[in-house]
N, C-alpha and C positions, 0 to 999 in steps of 0.2 A: 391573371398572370399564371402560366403554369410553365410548366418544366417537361418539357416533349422529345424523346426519344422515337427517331422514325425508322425502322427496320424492313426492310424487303424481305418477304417471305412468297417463296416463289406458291402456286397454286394451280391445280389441275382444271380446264375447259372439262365440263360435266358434258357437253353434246361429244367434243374431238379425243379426250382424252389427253391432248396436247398440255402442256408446260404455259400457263397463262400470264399475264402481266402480274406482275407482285402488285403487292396492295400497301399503303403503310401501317405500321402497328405505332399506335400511340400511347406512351407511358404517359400517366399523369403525375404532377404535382404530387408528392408525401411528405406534408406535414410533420409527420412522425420520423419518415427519415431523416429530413433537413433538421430537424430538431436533437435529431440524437447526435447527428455531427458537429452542430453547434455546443452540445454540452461538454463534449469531447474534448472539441476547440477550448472553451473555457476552463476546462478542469487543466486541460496542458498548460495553460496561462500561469492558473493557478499555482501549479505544481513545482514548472520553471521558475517562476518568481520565488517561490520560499527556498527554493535550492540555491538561486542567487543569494538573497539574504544571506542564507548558509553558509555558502562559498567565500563572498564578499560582503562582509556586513558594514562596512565604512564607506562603502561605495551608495549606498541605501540610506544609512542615515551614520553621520558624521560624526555626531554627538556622543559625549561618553554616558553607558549607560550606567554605570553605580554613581554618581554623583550629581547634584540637582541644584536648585534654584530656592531655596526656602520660601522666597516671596513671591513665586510665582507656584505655590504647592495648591493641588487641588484645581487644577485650571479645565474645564470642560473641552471636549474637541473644536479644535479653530484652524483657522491656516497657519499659523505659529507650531502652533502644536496639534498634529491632525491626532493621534490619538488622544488627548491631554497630558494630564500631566496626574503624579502619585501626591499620598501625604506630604514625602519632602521635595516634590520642584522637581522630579526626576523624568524627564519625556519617554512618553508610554511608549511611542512609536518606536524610540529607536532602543527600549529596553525587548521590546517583539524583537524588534528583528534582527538586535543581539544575542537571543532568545534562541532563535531559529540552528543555531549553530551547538549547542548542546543537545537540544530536541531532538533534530534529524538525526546528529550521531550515534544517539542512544537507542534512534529506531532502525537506522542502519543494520548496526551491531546485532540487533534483537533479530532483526528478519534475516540479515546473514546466518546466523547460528542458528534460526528453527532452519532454515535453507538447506543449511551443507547436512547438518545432522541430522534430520526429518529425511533429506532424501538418501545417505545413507542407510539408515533401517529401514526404508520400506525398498531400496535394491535389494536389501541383503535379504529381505524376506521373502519378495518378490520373485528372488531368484532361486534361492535354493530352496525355498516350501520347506513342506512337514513339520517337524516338531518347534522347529527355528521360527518358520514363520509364526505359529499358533501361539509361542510365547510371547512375540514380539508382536503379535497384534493385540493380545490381550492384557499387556502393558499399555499399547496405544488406547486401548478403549477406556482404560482406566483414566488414563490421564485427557481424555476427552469427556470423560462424564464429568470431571472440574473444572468450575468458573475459574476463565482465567484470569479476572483478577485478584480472585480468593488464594491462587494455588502464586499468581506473582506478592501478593503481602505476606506468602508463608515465606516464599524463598528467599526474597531483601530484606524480609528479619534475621533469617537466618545468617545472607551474606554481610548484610552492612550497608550502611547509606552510602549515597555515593553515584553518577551518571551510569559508571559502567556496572554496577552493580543491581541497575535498576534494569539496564538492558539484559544482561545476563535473565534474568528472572524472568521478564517479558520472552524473550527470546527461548528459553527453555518450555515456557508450558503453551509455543505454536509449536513447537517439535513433530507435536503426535496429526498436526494436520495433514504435514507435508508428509509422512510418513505413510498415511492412510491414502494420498493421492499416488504418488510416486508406485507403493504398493500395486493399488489397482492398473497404473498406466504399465507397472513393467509384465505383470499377468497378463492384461492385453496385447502385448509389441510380442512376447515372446513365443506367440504364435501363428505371426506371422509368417507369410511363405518367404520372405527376404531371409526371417532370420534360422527357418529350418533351411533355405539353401546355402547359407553360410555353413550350416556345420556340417549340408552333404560333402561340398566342396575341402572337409579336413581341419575349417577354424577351428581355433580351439575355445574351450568356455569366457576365460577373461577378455579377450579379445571379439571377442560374440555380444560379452558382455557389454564392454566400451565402446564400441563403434556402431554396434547398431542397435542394442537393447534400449541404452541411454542415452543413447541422442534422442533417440524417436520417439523416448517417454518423457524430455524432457521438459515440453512445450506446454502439457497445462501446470506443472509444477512452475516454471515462472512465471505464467498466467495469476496462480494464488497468491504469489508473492508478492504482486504488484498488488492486490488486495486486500492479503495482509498487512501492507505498509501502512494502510490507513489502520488497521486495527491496533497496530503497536505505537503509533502517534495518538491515539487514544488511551491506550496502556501507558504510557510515559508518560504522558500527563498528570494522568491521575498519581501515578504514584509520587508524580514531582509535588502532586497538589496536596495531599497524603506529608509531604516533608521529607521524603525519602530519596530525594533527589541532589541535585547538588545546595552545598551550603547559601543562604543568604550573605551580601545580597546580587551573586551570581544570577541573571535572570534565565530561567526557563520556562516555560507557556505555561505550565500547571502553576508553579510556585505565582505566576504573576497573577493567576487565577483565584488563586488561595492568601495572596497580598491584602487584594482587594474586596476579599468578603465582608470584611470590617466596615466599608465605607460605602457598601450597598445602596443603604438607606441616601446617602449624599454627594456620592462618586460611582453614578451606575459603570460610567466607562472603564473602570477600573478593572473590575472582572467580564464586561461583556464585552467588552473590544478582543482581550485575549482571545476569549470564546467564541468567539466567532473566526477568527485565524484558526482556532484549530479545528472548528466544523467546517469550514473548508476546505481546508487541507485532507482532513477525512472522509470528506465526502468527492472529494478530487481525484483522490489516488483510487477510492473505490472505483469509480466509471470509467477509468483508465484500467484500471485492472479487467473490468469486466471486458470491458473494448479491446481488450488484447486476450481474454480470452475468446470473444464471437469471430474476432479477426483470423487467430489460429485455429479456430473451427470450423 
């Protein structure tokens, strides 16, 4: 079975010099490509489904998730209860995908804020160079030599438990990535011949600025974003898992991760069901990111 692509490609007579019958050119079968499209496919599955959850989470599973079944506690996965059940009777399933709607907001919020304020400073450094820039990247570098989830456990101690509190923290120390991309994409555009003919033609800077600096550096900074989403569902996690997230027994993917460490030894679905949602998720939103980064390249 392959996959054939037939192209006419006209061809010169070696004795007449004439214009000779086309020949056809045959593409084969790639593996590699049908494979990458299919991951693609999958991760968008992926992706749309936990936004659903998020969106509508009653529509997904019915059930209330802080209250339980005592006599049905500890139940392993079944068609009753595809994820199981916790210590009190409380269904795994539909506490995930109650879950989903704290989670994503808090990694919204995170990738929004490194977003607006990451590609801020790197226009403003990008743009007007010298001393501005040099400061404002050597801030970035700083905060780029720190783990970020060392420099997010500084910040949510300092701000306070709490969802949005945790995105805050996540979200400030992606700051400096988006900053260092944006940085280099607007160095690049703004030496363009588009955007030196703008200012032969009398534009003036802000408007040079906005319409064609920034649009046209725009495209791998939302590229990263959609890469970073996976990283800040990763970050929100932990910190949910950490305790620093919303109170018990509000469920969120970490905390439900950090529920069930307890019961390892005799409720593995406990913590690995969750774990598994959010390597998903994170490994989802990556190859969507990257696929809309090759896509605008």
């Amino acid at each position: 079975m392959s996959d054939q692509l037939v192209i006419d490609t006209p061809r010169l007579d070696e004795s007449t010099g004439a214009r000779a019958t086309s020949r056809p050119v045959r593409r084969r079968f790639s593996p590699s490509r049908w494979g990458g499209r299919a991951s693609v496919a999958v991760s968008g599955v992926v992706v749309l489904l936990v936004i659903g959850w998020a969106a509508v989470p009653s529509l997904f599973a019915s059930g209330d998730p802080l209250t339980g079944t005592p006599r049905d506690k500890l139940q392993p996965p079944s068609a009753s209860h595809w994820f199981g059940t916790d210590n009190i009777g409380r269904d795994v399933y539909t506490r995930v995908v109650h879950g989903a709607q704290l989670s994503l907001t808090a990694t919204l919020l995170a990738v929004g804020l490194a977003l607006v304020v990451g590609s801020f400073i790197g226009l403003l450094a990008g743009a007007i160079g010298g001393a501005v820039d040099a400061l404002l990247m050597r801030i970035v570098d700083v905060l780029l030599s720190i783990p970020l989830l060392l420099m997010s456990l500084a910040l949510v101690t300092a701000l306070g438990f709490g969802t949005v509190n945790v995105a805050i923290a996540v979200g400030v120390t992606m700051v400096a990535s988006f900053a260092r991309v944006m940085r280099s994409e607007v160095l690049r555009v703004r030496r363009a011949p588009y955007v030196e003919a703008a200012f032969a033609v009398g534009s003036r800077w802000p408007r040079v600025l906005v319409q064609h600096i920034l649009r046209n550096a725009s495209a791998p900074v939302i590229g990263l974003a959609a890469v970073q989403f996976g990283l800040a569902v990763l970050a929100v996690s932990a910190l949910s898992f950490l305790g620093y997230g919303a109170k018990p027994p509000t469920p969120e993917w970490g905390s439900l991760v950090s529920e069930g460490r307890n019961y390892l030894a005799t409720a593995w679905w406990l913590t690995t069901v969750p774990g598994l949602v959010i390597v998903a998720v994170v490994l989802s939103a990556h190859r969507l990111g990257h696929a809309v980064g090759e896509r605008r390249s």
